[in-house]
Structures are given as C-alpha cells and as structure tokens.
PLY file of the C-alpha trace (Angstrom):
ply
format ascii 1.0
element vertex 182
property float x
property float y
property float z
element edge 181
property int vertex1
property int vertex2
end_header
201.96 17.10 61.30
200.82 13.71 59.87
202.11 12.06 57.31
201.27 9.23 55.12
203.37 6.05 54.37
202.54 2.66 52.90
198.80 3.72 53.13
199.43 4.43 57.19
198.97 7.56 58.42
201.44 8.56 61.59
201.52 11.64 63.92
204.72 12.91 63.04
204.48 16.23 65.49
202.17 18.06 66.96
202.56 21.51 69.17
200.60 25.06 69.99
200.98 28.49 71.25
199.08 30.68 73.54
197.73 33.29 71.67
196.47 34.89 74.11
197.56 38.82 75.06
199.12 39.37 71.78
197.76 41.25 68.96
197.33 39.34 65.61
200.42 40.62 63.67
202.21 39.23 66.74
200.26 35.73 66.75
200.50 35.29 62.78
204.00 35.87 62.91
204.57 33.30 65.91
202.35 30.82 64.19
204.64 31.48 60.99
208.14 30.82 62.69
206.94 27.88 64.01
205.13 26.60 60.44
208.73 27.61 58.93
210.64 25.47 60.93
208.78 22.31 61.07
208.91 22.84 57.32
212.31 23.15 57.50
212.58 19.98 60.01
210.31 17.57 57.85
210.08 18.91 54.54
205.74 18.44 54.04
203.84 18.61 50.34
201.53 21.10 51.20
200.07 22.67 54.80
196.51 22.49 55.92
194.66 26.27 57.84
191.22 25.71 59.47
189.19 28.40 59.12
186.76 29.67 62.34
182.89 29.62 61.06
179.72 29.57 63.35
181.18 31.60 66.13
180.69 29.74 69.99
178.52 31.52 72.12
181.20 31.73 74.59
183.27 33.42 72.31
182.62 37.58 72.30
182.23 38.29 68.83
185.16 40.82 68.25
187.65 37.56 69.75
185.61 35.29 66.70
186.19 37.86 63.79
190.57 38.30 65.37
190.48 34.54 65.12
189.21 34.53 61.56
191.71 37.44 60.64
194.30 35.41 62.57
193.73 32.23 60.25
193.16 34.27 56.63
196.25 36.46 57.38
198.36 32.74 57.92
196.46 31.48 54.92
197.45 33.99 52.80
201.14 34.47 54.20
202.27 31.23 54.03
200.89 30.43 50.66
204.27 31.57 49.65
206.32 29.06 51.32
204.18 25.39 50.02
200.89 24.95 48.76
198.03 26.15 51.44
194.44 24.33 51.60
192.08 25.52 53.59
188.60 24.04 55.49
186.28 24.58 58.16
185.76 22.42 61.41
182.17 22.39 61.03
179.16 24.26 59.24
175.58 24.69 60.49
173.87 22.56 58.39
176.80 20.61 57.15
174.63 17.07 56.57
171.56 18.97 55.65
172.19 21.70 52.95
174.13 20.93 49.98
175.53 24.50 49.56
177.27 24.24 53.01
179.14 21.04 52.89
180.02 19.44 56.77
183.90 20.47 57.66
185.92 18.11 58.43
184.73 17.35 62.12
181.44 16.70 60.65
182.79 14.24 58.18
185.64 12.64 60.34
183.20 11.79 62.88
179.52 11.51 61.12
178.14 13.71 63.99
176.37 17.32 63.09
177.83 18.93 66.72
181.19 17.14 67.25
182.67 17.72 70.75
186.00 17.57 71.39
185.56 14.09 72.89
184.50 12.68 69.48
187.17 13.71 67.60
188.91 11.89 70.13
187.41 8.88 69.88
187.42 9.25 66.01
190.83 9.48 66.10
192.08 6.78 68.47
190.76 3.99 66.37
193.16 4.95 63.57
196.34 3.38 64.95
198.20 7.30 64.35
200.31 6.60 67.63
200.43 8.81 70.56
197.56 11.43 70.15
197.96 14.85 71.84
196.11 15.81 75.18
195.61 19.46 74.35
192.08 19.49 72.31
194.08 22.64 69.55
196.83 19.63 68.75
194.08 17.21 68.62
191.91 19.25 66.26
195.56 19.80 64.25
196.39 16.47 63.91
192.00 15.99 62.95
192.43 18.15 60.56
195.21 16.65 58.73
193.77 13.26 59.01
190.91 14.69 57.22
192.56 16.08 54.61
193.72 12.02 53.35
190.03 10.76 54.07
188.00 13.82 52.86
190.23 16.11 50.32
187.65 17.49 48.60
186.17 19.36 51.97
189.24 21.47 51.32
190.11 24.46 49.26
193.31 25.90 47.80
194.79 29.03 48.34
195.69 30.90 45.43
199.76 31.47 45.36
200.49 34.88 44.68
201.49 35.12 40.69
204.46 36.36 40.82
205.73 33.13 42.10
206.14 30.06 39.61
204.49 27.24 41.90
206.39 24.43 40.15
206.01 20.97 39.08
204.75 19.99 43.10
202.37 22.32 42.99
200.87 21.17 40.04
201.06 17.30 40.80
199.17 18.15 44.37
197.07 19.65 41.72
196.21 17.13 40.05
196.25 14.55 42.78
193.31 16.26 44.06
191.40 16.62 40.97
192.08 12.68 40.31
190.41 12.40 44.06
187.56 14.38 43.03
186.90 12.44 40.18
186.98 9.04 41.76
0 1
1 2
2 3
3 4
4 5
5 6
6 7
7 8
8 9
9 10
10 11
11 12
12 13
13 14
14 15
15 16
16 17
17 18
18 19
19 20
20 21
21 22
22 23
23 24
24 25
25 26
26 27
27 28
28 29
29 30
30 31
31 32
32 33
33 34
34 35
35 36
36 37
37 38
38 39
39 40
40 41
41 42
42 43
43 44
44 45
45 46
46 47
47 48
48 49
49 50
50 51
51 52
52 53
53 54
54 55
55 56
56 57
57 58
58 59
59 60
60 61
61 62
62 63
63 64
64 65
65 66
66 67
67 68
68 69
69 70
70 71
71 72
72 73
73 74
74 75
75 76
76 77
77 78
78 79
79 80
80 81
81 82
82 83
83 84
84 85
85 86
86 87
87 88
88 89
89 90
90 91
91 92
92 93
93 94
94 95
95 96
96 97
97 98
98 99
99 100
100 101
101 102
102 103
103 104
104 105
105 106
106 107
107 108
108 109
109 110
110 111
111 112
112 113
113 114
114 115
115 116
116 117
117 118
118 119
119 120
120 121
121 122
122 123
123 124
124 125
125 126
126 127
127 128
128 129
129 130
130 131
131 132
132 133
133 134
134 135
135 136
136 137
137 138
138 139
139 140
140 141
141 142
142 143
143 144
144 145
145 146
146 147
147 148
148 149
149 150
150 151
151 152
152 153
153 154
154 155
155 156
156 157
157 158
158 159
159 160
160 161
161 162
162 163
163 164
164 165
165 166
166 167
167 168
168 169
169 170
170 171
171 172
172 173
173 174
174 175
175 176
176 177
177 178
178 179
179 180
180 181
C-alpha cells in the first residue's frame, strides 16, 4: 500500500501469500480477505491489479494462463468493493510500438527488460522508507508508485451497474482524465 501526502509518497504496508498448492478459487479468495482488510485498516481511494503478459520461459504455460485467471477473477471481484485499475509489468515492445505501451516496469525504470534488481534500485532513490525484501512486495509497492508517476499506463475496471459508484468514483474519474490531459 502506498500512499501519497504533501506530494511524498510513503510505503504504508506491504505483505504476500504463497499461492502455491491451492487452486485459484482458493487463491482469489485469500488474496480478497486480505485486500478487504487492509481496506478496512487504511481506508485507500482506489486499488491497483497487475495483470501477467509475455509469459517467462520458466513458467509452464498452463501455471501463466492460472496466473492471468488468478489476477482477472480479483480484478473483476473486487471492483465491487473501490474502484479497480489495472496494468501490466511490462510489454514486448513497450518503447518500440505505439499500440503496446511499456507497463509500468518499463516506465518506472526506462529499461525494455527490467529485472527485479532495477526496480529496486528505481525504487530506493524515492525516499518511500523501508522497501520490502521479497521481489512480489517490491513489484506491489512498484506498482503503486507507478500508478502516481505514470496513471495513464493504467486502465479501469468497469463496476458492475447495478452498483451506484458514487461521487469518489467519479472524482478518481476525473482526476485521471485531468492527468491525461496535462
């Protein structure tokens, strides 16, 4: 969780689960408890999902497409709780082809194949305060940082319509629009 004040931005918490030997139901609904409570503990505007793209070679292909189920399925759930954006870590040719814009690594770091070391050095010259050791909190607390620096990498996810978003929803709304336009 990171948070902005006076035009700092702070690690406020980070944490993660091991995902692995469950099925996804099981994972998307741990992921969700824990979502809900920091909610509940700190009250955020709005919470950020990265979605998987460009599967790892060391990653079997029917793990990669779980993963992306995993993070669509938490997208998509959670939408109903505060506003949901979306982004990827990285695309292919992020910095070379405008119809795949770079993710947020890409853009956090200027690099076309950020390691997990450069996000790490990306992210220590911000002042945040402690930074996690485990590289999944890192790439958390990366990904929020991105979202103040690069909003418009990001993408909203629609909240279902029988819910009345209210007036938050629409200033985040329009916060971002405002950004876009700048």
């Amino acid at each position: 969780m990171v948070e902005e004040s006076e035009g700092r931005l702070f690690v406020v918490e980070h944490g993660s689960l091991s995902a692995s030997r469950r099925g996804r139901q099981e994972v998307v609904g741990a992921v969700e408890a824990l979502v809900i409570q920091a909610v509940e503990r700190h009250g955020p505007d709005l919470l950020l999902v990265e979605l998987p793209k460009g599967r790892k070679p060391s990653v079997p292909r029917e793990v990669w497409r779980e993963l992306q189920g995993i993070a669509h399925s938490l997208a998509s759930r959670l939408s109903s709780t505060l506003p949901v954006c979306t982004a990827f870590a990285s695309t292919p040719r992020g910095f070379h082809d405008p119809f795949q814009p770079p993710g947020w690594r890409q853009r956090l770091t200027g690099l076309n194949r950020p390691s997990d070391l450069d996000v790490r050095r990306s992210l220590e010259g911000l002042g945040l305060g402690p930074l996690p050791r485990n590289s999944h909190e890192l790439d958390a607390v990366g990904l929020g940082v991105a979202y103040f620096h690069f909003p418009e990498l990001f993408q909203w996810v629609e909240e279902p319509s029988s819910r009345d978003p209210g007036p938050r929803w629409d200033a985040l709304t329009e916060e971002l629009r405002r950004l876009w336009a700048a």
